[in-house]
C-alpha positions in Angstrom: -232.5 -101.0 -258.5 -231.7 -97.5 -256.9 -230.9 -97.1 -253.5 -231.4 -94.0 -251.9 -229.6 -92.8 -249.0 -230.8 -91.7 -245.4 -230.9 -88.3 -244.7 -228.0 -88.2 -242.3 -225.8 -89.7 -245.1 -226.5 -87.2 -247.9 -223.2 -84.3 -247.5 -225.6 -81.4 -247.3 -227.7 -82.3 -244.5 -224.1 -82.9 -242.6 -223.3 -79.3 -244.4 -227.1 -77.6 -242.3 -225.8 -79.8 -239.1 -222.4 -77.2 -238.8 -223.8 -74.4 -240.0 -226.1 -74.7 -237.3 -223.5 -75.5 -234.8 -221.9 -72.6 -235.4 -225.2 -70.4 -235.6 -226.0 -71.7 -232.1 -222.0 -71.5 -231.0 -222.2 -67.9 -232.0 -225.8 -66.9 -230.1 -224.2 -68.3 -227.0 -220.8 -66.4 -227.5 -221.9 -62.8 -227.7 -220.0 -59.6 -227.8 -221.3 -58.6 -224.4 -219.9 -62.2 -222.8 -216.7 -61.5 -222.5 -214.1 -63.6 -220.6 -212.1 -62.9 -217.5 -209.1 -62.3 -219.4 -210.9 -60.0 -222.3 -212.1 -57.8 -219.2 -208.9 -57.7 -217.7 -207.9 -56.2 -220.6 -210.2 -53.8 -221.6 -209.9 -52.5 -217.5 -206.2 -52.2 -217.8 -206.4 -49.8 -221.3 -209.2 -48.0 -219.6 -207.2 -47.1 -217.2 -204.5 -46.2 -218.9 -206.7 -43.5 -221.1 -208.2 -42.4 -218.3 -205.0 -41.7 -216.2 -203.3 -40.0 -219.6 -206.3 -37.9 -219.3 -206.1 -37.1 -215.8 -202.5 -36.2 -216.0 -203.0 -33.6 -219.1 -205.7 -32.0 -217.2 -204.1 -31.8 -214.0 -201.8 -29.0 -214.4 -202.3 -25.8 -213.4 -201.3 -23.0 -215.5 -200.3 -19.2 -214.2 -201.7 -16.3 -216.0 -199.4 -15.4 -218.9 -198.8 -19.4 -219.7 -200.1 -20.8 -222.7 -201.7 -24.5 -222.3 -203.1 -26.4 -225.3 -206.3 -28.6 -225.3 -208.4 -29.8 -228.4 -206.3 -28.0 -231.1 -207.0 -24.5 -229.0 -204.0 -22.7 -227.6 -205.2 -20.9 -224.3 -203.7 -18.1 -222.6 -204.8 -15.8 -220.0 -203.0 -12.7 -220.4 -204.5 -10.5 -217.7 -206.8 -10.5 -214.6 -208.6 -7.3 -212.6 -210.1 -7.7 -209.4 -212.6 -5.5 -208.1 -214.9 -4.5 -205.5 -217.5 -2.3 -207.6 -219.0 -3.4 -210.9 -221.3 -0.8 -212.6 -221.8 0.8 -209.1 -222.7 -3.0 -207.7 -221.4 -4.5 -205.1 -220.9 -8.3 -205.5 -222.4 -10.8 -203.0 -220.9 -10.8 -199.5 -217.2 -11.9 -199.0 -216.7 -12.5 -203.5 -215.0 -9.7 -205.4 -215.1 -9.2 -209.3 -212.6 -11.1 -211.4 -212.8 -9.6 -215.3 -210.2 -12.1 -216.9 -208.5 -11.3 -220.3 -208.0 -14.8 -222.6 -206.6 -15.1 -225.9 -207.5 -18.4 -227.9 -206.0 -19.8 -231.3 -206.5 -22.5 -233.5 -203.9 -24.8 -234.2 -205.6 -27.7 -235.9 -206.7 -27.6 -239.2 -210.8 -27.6 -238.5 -213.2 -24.9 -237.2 -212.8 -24.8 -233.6 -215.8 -23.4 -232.3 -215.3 -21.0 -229.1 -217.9 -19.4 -226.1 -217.5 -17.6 -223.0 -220.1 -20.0 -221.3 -216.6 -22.2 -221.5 -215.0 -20.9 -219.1 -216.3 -21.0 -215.4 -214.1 -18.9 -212.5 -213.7 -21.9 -209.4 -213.4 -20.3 -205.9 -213.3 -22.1 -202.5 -215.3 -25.7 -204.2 -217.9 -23.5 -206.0 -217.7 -22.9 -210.3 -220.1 -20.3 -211.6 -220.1 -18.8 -214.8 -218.3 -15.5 -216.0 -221.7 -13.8 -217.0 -221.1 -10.0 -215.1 -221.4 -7.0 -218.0 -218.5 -5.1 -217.4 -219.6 -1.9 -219.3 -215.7 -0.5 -218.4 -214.5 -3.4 -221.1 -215.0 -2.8 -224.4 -213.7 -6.5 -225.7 -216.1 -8.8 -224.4 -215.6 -12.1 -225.4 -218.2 -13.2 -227.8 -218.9 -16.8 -229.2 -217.8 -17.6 -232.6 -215.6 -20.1 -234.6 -212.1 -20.0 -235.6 -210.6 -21.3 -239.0 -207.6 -23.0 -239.3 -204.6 -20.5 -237.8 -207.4 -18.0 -236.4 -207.1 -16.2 -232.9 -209.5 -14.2 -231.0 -209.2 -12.6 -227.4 -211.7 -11.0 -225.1 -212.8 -10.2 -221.6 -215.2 -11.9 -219.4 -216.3 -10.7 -215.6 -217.6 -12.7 -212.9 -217.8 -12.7 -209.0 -216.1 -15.9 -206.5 -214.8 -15.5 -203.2 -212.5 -12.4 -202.7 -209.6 -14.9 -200.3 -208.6 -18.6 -201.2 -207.5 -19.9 -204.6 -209.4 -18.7 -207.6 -208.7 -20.6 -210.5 -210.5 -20.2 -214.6 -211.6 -23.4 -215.4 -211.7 -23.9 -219.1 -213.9 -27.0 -220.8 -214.3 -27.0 -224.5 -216.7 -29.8 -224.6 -219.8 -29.9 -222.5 -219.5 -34.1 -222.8 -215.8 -34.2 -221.5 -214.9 -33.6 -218.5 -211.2 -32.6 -219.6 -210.2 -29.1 -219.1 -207.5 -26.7 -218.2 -207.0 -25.2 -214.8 -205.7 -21.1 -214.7 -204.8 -20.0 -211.4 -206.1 -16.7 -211.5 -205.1 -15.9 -207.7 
């Protein structure tokens, strides 16, 4: 006569039981529950990043330096002030800035490059260098460089004509690391 077994004695029902176990173990124990010690962790590196980044961008460079960000070698290699652009007079108390920059690659991918980079930072306010200066003849366009490839232009805009005036210079539009160019 054959005897046959209960369910909880048969090995592949005890098998389904830890399988299960850990199914349920795992649900409960998800990526985003992290312990005390895990977050800790991840805080102190995040930190870490973050003041590495804070230090690289906070520099200030002179005009004739060169400063390096994102595989792009930046130097501004001349700046003209003036009161009269194209017989206009700027807004009260701001002068014209037209700022000469020279930009190379030094990585080995396209670096893509655009005047709408750089912003001129005057008493708290940043505001784009979008004057035409008709007296320039090398504007700075928008473009890419290859591997080893330079390019240098001109740009013009108007911030206030006393105080620190400073090029601000932001590759990406979803970082907030830049370089600083103390322009006066």
């Amino acid at each position: 006569m054959k005897t046959t077994k209960a369910w909880y004695q048969k090995w592949w029902a005890w098998v389904l039981i830890i399988l299960g176990a850990l199914l349920i173990i795992g649900i409960i124990n998800t990526p985003g529950d992290t312990t005390n010690t895990q977050a800790t962790a991840t805080k102190k590196v995040a930190k870490k990043s973050t003041a590495a980044k804070e230090a690289a961008t906070a520099t200030t460079y002179k005009v004739g330096e060169t400063a390096t960000i994102d595989n792009v070698q930046v130097t501004v290699t001349n700046v003209k002030t003036a009161t009269t652009l194209n017989s206009n007079d700027p807004k009260t108390g701001n002068q014209y800035y037209t700022v000469t920059v020279s930009l190379k690659n030094i990585g080995k991918d396209k670096v893509s490059y655009n005047p709408f980079d750089f912003e001129i930072k005057a008493a708290g306010n940043q505001t784009s260098l979008d004057e035409f200066n008709m007296d320039e003849n090398n504007q700075l366009d928008s473009g890419d460089l290859t591997a080893g490839g330079s390019v240098s232009g001109t740009m013009t805009g108007q911030a206030k004509a006393d105080g620190t005036v400073e090029l601000i210079y932001n590759p990406s539009y979803f970082s907030d690391r830049h370089l600083t160019f103390k322009l006066q």
